[in-house]
C-alpha positions in Angstrom: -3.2 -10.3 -19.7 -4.9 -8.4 -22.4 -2.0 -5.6 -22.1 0.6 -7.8 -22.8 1.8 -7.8 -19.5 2.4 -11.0 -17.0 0.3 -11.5 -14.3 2.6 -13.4 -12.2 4.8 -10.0 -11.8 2.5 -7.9 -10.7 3.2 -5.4 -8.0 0.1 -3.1 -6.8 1.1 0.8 -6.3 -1.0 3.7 -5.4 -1.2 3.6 -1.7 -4.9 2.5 -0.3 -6.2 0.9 -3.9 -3.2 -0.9 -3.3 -4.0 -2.2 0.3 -7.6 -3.0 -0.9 -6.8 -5.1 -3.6 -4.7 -7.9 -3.1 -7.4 -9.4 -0.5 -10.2 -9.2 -3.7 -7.7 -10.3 -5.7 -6.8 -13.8 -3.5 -10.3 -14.3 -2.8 -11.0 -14.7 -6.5 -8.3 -16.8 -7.5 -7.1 -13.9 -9.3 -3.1 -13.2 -10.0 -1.1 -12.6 -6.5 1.0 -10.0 -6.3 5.0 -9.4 -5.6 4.4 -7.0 -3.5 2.2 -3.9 -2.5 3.7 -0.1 -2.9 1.6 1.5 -0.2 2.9 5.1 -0.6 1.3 8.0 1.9 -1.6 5.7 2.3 -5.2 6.6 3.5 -5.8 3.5 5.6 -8.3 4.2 8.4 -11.4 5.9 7.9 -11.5 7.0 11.5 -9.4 9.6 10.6 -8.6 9.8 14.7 -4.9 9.2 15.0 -2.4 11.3 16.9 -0.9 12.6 13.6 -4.5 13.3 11.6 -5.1 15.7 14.5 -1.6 17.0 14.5 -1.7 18.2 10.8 -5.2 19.3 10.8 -5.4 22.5 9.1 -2.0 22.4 7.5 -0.4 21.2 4.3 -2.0 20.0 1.6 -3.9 16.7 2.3 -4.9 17.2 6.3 -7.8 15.8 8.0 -10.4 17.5 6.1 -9.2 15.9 3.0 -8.9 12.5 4.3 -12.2 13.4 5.8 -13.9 14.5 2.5 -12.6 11.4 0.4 -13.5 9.0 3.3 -17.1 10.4 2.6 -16.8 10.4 -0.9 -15.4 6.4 -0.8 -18.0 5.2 2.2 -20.7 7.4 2.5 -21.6 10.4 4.6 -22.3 9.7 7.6 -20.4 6.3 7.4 -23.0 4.2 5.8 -21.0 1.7 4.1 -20.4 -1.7 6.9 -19.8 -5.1 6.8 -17.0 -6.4 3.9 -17.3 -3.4 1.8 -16.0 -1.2 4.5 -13.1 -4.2 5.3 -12.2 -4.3 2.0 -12.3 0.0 1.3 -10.9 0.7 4.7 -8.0 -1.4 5.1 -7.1 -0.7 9.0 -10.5 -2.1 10.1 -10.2 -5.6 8.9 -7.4 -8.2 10.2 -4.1 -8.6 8.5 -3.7 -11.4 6.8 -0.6 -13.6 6.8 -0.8 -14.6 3.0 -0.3 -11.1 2.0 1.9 -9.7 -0.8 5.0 -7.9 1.1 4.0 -3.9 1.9 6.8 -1.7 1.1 5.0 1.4 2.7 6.1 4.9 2.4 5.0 8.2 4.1 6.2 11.7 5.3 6.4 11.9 9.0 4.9 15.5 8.6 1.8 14.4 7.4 -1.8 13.2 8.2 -1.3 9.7 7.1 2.2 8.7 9.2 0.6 7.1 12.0 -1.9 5.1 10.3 0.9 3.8 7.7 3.1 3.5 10.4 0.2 1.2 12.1 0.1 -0.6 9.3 3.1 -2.1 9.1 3.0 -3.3 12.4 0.0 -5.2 12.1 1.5 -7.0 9.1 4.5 -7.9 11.1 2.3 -8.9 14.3 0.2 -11.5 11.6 3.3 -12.8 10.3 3.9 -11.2 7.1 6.7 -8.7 5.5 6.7 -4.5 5.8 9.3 -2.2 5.0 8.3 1.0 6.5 10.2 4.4 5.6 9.0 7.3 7.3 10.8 10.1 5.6 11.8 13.0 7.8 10.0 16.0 7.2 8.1 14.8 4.3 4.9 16.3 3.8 2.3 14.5 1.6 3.3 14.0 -1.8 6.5 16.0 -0.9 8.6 14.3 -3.7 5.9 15.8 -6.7 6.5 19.7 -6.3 10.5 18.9 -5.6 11.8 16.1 -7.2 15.2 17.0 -7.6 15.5 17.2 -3.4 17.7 14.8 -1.6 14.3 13.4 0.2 12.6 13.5 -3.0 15.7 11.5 -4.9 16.1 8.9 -1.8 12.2 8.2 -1.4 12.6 7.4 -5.4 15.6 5.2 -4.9 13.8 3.3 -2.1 11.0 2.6 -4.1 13.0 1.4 -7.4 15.2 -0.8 -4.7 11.7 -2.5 -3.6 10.1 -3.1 -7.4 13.4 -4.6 -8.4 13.5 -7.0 -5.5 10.0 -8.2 -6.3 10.6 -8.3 -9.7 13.9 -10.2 -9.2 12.3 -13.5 -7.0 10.3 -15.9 -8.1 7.1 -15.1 -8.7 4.7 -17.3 -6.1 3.1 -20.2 -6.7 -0.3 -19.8 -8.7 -3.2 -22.4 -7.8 -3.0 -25.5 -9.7 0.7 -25.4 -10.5 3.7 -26.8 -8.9 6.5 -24.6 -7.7 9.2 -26.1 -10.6 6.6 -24.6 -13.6 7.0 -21.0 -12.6 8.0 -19.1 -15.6 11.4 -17.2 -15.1 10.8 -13.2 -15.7 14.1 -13.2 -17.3 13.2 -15.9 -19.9 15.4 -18.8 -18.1 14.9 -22.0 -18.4 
């Protein structure tokens, strides 16, 4: 990698991005990552769940703003179909079985929770790994304006706890190379 960086520890952050990614990433013989940090994720575009209407009008990301950033991202109306709309809107396509792990994070007083929530339960019903914390009270972003909170500190903790255990297997095979010729991230042998 051009930043110095090594592509065989790569763990994808930043909620949707993050869930869109990996799939591109595969598909092109590109690096595969550790893991995915899908934190208060915007994952379906329908923007129709039970907690979407629940927090409409309240807080500071409801269902206007996944709304208005579903419309920036696909279109207004919803013009965008086929594999672009798969690969932008994550909870329309199929979960795949060869994904990376999805440690996925979200407030369960917030527009996103039942769509993250969803989420993980498709990765599990295609095979794959999800850790889901749904943080009690947690509005979205809630650990940005209070950091030093106990939810705040603990939604932190979790997250360092996750990167670390990616970072501490081996990373998986890349095409073209036997499993013995992985590099060790700690510079072993």
């Amino acid at each position: 990698m051009a930043a110095g960086g090594d592509p065989d520890r790569i763990v994808l952050g930043s909620g949707g991005p993050a869930a869109a990614v990996a799939l591109p990433a595969r598909d092109r013989g590109g690096p595969r990552a550790l893991g995915r940090m899908l934190m208060r994720s915007m994952l379906d575009d329908w923007n129709d769940t039970p907690s979407a209407h629940q927090m409409a009008g309240l807080g500071v990301f409801d269902r206007t703003s996944s709304e208005t950033g579903w419309s920036a991202l696909l279109g207004a109306p919803r013009s965008c179909g086929g594999r672009l709309a798969l690969r932008r809107a994550r909870s329309r396509g199929r979960p795949v079985r060869s994904s990376p792990p999805a440690f996925i994070d979200v407030g369960s007083a917030e527009t996103f929770r039942d769509e993250d929530v969803t989420c993980a339960s498709r990765v599990w019903q295609a095979g794959g790994s999800a850790e889901p914390h749904v943080w009690p009270g947690g509005f979205h972003g809630f650990d940005s304006p209070v950091p030093e909170a106990a939810l705040s500190v603990d939604a932190r903790a979790a997250r360092i706890r996750c990167c670390a255990g990616c970072w501490a297997s081996e990373p998986p095979p890349r095409p073209g190379r036997a499993i013995g010729e992985e590099r060790r991230w700690f510079g072993a042998a």
